[in-house]
DRENPA-746029 format. One record per residue (C-alpha): residue number from 0; z negated, x, y negated. Coordinates in nm, 4 decimals. Each point is the difference from the previous one (the first is absolute). Example, Ala and Ser with C-alpha at 12.3 -4.5 7.8 and 13.67 -1.06 7.14 Angstrom:
<node><k>0</k><Z>-0.7800</Z><X>1.2300</X><Y>0.4500</Y></node>
<node><k>1</k><Z>0.0660</Z><X>0.1370</X><Y>-0.3440</Y></node>
// end
This chain:
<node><k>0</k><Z>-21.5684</Z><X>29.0022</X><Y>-17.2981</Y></node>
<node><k>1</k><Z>0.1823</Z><X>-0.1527</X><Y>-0.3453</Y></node>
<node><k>2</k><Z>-0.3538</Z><X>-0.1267</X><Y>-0.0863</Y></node>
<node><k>3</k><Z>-0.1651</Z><X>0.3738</X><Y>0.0240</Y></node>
<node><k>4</k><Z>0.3285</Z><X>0.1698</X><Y>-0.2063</Y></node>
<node><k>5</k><Z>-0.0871</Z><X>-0.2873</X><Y>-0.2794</Y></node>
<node><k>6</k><Z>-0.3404</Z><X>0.1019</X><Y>-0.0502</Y></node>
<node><k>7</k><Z>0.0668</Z><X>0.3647</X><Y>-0.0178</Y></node>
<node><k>8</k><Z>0.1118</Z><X>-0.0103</X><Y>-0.3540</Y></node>
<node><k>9</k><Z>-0.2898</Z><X>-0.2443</X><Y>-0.0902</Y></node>
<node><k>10</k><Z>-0.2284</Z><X>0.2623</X><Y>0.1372</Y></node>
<node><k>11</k><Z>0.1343</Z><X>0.2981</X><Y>-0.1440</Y></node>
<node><k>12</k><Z>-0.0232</Z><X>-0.1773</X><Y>-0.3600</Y></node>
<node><k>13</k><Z>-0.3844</Z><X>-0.1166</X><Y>0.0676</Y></node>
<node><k>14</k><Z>-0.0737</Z><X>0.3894</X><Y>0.0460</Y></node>
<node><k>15</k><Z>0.1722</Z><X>0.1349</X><Y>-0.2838</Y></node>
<node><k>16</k><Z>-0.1733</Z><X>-0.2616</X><Y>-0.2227</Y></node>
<node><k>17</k><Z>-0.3371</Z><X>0.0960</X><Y>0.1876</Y></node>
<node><k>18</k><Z>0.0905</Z><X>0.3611</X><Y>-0.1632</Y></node>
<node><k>19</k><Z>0.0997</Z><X>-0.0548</X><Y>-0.3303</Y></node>
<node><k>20</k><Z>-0.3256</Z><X>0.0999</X><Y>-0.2243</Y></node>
<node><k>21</k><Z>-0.0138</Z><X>0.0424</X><Y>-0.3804</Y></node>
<node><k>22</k><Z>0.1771</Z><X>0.3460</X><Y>-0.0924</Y></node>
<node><k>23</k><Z>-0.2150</Z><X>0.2952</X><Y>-0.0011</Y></node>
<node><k>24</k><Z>-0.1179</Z><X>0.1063</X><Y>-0.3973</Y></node>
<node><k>25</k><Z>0.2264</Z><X>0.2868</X><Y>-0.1449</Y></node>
<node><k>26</k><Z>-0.0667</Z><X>0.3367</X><Y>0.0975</Y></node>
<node><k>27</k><Z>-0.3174</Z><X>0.1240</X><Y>0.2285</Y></node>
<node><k>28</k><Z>-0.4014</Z><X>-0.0674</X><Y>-0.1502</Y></node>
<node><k>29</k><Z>-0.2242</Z><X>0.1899</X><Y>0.0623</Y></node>
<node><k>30</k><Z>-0.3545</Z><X>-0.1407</X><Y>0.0591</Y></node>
<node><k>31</k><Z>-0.3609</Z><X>0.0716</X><Y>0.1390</Y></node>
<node><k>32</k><Z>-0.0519</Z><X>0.0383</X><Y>0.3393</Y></node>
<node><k>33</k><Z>-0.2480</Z><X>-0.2613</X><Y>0.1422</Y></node>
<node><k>34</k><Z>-0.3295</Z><X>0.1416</X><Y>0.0973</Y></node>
<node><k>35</k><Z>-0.0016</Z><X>-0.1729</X><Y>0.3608</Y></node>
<node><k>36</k><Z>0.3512</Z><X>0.2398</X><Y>0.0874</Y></node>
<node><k>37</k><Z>-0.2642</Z><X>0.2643</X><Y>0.0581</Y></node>
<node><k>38</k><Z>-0.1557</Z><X>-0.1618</X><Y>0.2998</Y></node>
<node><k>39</k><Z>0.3482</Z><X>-0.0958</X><Y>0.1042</Y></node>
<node><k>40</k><Z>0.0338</Z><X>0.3808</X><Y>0.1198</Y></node>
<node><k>41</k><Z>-0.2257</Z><X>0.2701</X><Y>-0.0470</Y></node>
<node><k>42</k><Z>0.1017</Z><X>0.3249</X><Y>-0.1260</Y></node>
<node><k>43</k><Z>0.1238</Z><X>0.2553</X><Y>0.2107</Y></node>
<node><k>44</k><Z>-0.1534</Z><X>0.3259</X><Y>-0.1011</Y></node>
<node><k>45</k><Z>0.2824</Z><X>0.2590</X><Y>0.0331</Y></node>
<node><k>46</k><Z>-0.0255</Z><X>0.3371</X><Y>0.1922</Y></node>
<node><k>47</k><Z>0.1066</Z><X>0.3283</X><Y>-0.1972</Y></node>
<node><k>48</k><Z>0.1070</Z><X>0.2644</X><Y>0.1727</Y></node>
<node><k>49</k><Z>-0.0844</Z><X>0.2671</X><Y>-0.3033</Y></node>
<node><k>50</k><Z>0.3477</Z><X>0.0591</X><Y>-0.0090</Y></node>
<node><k>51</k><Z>0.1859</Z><X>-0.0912</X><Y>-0.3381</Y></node>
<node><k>52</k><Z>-0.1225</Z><X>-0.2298</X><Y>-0.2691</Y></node>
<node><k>53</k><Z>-0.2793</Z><X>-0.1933</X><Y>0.0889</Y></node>
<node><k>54</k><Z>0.0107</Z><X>-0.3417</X><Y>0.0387</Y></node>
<node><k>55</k><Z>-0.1129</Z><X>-0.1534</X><Y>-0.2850</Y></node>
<node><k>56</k><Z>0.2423</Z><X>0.2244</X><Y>-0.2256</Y></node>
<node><k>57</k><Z>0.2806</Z><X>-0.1399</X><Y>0.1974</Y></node>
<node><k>58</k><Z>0.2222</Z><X>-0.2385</X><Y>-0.1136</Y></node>
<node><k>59</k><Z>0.2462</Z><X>-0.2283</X><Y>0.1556</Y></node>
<node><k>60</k><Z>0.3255</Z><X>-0.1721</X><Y>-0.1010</Y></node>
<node><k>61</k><Z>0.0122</Z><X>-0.3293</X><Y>0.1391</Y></node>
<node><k>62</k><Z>0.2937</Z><X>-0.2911</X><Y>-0.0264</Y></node>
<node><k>63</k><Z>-0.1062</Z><X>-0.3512</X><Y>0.0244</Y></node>
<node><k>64</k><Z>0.3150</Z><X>-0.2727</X><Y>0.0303</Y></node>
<node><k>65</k><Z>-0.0218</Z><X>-0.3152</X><Y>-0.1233</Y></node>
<node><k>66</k><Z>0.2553</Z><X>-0.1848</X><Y>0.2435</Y></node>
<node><k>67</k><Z>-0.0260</Z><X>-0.3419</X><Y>-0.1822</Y></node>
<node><k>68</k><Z>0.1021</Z><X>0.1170</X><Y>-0.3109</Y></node>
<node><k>69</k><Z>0.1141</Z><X>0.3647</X><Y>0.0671</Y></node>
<node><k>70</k><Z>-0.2129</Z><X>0.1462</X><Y>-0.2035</Y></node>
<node><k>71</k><Z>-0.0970</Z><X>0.3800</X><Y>0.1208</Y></node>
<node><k>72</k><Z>-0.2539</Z><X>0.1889</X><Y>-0.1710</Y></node>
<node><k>73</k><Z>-0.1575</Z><X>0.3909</X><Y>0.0610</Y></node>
<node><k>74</k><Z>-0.3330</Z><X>-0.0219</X><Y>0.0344</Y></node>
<node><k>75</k><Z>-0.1858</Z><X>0.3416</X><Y>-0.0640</Y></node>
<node><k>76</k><Z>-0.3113</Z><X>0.0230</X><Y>0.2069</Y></node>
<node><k>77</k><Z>-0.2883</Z><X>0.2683</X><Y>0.0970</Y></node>
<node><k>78</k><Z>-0.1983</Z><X>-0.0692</X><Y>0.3325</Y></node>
<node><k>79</k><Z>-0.2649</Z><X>-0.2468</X><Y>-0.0067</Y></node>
<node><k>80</k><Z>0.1928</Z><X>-0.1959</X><Y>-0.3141</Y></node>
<node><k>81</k><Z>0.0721</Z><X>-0.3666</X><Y>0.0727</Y></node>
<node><k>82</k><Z>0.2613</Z><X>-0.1832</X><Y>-0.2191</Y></node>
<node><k>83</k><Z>0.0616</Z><X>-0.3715</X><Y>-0.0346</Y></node>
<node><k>84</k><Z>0.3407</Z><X>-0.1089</X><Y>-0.1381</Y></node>
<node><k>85</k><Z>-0.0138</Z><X>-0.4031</X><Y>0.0104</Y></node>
<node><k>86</k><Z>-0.0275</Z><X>-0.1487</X><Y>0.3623</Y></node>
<node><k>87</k><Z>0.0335</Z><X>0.3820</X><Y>0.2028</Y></node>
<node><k>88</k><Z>-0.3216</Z><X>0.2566</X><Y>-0.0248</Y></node>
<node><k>89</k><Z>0.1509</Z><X>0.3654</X><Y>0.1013</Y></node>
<node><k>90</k><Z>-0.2753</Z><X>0.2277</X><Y>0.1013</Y></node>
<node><k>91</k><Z>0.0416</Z><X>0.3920</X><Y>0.0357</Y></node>
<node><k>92</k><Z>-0.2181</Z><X>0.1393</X><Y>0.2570</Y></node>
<node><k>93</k><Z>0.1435</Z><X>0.3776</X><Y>0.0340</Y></node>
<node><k>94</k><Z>0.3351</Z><X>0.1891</X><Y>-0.0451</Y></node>
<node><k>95</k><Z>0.1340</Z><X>0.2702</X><Y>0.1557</Y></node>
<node><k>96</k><Z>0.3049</Z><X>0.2320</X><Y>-0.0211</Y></node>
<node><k>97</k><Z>0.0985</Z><X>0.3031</X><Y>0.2855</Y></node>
<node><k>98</k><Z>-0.0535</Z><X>0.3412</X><Y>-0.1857</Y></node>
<node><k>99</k><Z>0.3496</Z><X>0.1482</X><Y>-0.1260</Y></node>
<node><k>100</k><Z>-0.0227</Z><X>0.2369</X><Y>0.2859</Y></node>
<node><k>101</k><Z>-0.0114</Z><X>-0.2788</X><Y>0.2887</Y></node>
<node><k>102</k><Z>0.2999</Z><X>-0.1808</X><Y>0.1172</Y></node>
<node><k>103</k><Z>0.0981</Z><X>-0.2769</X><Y>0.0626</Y></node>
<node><k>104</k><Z>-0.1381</Z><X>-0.0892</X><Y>-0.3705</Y></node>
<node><k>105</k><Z>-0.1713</Z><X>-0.3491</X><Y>0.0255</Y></node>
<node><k>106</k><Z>-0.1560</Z><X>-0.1940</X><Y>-0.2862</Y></node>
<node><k>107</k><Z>-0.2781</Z><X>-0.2802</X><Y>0.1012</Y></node>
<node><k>108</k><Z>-0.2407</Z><X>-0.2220</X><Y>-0.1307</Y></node>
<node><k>109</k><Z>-0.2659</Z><X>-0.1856</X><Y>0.1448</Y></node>
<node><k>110</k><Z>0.0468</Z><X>-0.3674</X><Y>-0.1957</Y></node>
<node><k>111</k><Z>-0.2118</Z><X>-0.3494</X><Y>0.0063</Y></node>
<node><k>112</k><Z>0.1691</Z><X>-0.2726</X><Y>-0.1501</Y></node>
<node><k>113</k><Z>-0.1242</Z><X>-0.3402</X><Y>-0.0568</Y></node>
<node><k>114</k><Z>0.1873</Z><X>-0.3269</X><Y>-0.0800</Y></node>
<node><k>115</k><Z>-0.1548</Z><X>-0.3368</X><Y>-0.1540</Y></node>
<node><k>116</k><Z>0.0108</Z><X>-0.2797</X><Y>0.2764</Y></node>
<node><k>117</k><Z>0.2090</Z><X>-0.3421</X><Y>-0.1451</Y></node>
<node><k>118</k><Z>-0.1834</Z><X>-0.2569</X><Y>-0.2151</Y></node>
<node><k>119</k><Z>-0.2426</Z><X>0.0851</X><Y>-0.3294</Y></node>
<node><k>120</k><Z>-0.2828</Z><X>0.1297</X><Y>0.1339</Y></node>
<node><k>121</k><Z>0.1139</Z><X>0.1827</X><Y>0.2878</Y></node>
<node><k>122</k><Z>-0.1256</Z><X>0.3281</X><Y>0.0818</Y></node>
<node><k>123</k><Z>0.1974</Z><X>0.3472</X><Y>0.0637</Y></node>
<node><k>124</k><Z>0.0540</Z><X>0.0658</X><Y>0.3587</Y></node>
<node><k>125</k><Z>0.0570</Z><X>0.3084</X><Y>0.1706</Y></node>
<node><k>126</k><Z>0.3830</Z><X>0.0359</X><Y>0.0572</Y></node>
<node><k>127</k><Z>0.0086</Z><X>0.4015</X><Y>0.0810</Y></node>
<node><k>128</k><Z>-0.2286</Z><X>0.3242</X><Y>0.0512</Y></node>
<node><k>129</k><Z>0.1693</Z><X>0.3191</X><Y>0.1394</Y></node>
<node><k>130</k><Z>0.1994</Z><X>0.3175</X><Y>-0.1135</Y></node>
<node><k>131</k><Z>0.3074</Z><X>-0.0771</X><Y>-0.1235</Y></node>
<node><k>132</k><Z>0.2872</Z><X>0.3313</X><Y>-0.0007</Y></node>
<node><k>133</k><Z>0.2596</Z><X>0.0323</X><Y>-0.2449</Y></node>
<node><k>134</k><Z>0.2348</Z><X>0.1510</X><Y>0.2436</Y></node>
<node><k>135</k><Z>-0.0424</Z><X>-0.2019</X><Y>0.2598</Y></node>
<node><k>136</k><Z>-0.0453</Z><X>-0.3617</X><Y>-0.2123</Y></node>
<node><k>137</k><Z>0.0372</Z><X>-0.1888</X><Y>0.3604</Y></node>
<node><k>138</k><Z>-0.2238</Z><X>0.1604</X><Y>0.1860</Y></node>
<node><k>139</k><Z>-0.2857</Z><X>-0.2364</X><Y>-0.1252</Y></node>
<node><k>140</k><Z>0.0729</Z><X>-0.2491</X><Y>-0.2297</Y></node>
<node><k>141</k><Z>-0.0858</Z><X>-0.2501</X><Y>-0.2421</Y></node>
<node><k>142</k><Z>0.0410</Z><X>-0.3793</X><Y>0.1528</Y></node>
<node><k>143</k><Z>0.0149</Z><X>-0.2402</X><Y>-0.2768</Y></node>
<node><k>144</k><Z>0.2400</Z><X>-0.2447</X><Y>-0.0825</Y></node>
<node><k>145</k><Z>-0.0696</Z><X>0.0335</X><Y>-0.4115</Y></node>
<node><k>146</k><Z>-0.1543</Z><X>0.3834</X><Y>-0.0055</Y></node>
<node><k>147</k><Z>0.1190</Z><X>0.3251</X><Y>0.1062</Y></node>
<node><k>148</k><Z>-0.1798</Z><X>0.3049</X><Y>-0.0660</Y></node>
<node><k>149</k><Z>0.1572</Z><X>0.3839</X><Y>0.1042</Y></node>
<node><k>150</k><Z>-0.1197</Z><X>0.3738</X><Y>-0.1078</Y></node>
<node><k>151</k><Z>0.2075</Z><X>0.1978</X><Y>-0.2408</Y></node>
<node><k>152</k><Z>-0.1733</Z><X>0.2947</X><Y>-0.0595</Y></node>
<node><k>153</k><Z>-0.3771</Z><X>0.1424</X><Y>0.0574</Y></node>
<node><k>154</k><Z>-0.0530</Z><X>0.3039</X><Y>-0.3163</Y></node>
<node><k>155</k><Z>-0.1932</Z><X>0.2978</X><Y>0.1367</Y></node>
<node><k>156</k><Z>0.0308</Z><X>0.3296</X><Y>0.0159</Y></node>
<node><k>157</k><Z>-0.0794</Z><X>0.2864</X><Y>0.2754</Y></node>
<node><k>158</k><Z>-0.1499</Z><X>0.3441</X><Y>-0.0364</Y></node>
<node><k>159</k><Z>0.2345</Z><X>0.2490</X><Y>-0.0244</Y></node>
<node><k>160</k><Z>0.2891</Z><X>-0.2307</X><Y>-0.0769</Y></node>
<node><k>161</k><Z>0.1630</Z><X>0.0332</X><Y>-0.3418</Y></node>
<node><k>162</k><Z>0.0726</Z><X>-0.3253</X><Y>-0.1975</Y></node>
<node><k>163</k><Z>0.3505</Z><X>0.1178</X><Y>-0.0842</Y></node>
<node><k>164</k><Z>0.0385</Z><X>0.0170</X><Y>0.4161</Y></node>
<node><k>165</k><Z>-0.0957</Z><X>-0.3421</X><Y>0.0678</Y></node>
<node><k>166</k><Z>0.1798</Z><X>-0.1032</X><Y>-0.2573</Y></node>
<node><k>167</k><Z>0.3581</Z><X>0.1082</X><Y>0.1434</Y></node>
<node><k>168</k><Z>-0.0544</Z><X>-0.0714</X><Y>0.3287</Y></node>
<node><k>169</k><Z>-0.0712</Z><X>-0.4040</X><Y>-0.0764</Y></node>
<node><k>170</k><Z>0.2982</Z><X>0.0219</X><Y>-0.2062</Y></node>
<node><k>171</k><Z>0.1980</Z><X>0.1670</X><Y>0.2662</Y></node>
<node><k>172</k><Z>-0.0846</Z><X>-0.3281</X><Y>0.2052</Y></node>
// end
């Protein structure tokens, strides 16, 4: 038993020196996106309803947390755009907000993201692909130990609805 409480200590150190990797550059990059990320995952071609502003005239607000260095950046994105930021590719399938009318008021995205495998020549690997909900930010989640991606907003508008309307209710929240 003494021998296994010795080596504890000896073990933890090994792993925390297995971590330790030169310190990330200051502030995020961003780069190109490789060309094979598109066979990765194919585009999903999103539905629209008619109702509101179409798709493509959407535009989401995404945050993207850098949990080595705690850097967090906004990331403004319309569907079908695909951002790299240095070893994470966020891609922005569709967004969608409940009309001012409908409660409870929800705010999703549908989200890809991509992370670069260890080692120089590693390729990105799919790490998420579903809707993501700003009010509800554990309902689907995220799982990466250095990225975290959530929704923050999703600008459209609805027939009938007044900007000024919209406008104090998310500020009411």
């Amino acid at each position: 038993m003494h021998r296994r409480v010795a080596l504890l200590p000896a073990l933890a150190l090994a792993l925390l020196a297995a971590c330790q990797q030169d310190p990330p550059a200051p502030g995020p990059v961003e780069t190109e996106v490789p060309e094979n990320i598109g066979s990765a995952a194919q585009p999903v071609e999103p539905v629209d309803a008619g109702i509101g502003t179409p798709m493509e005239e959407r535009v989401a607000t995404l945050g993207l947390l850098n949990k080595r260095n705690n850097l967090t950046q906004d990331l403004e994105m319309k569907p079908g755009e695909t951002r790299r930021i240095g070893d994470v590719i966020v891609r922005l399938q569709a967004c969608e907000k409940t009309a001012p009318w409908e409660m409870p008021k929800e705010t999703g995205a549908f989200v890809q993201v991509f992370v670069r495998g260890r080692g120089e020549n590693a390729d990105f690997g799919s790490v998420f692909s579903g809707w993501l909900f700003k009010e509800s930010p554990s309902l689907n989640v995220v799982e990466h130990p250095i990225y975290d991606v959530w929704v923050k907003d999703c600008a459209m508008s609805f027939p009938g609805a007044t900007p000024d309307a919209s406008a104090s209710e998310e500020s009411a929240e």
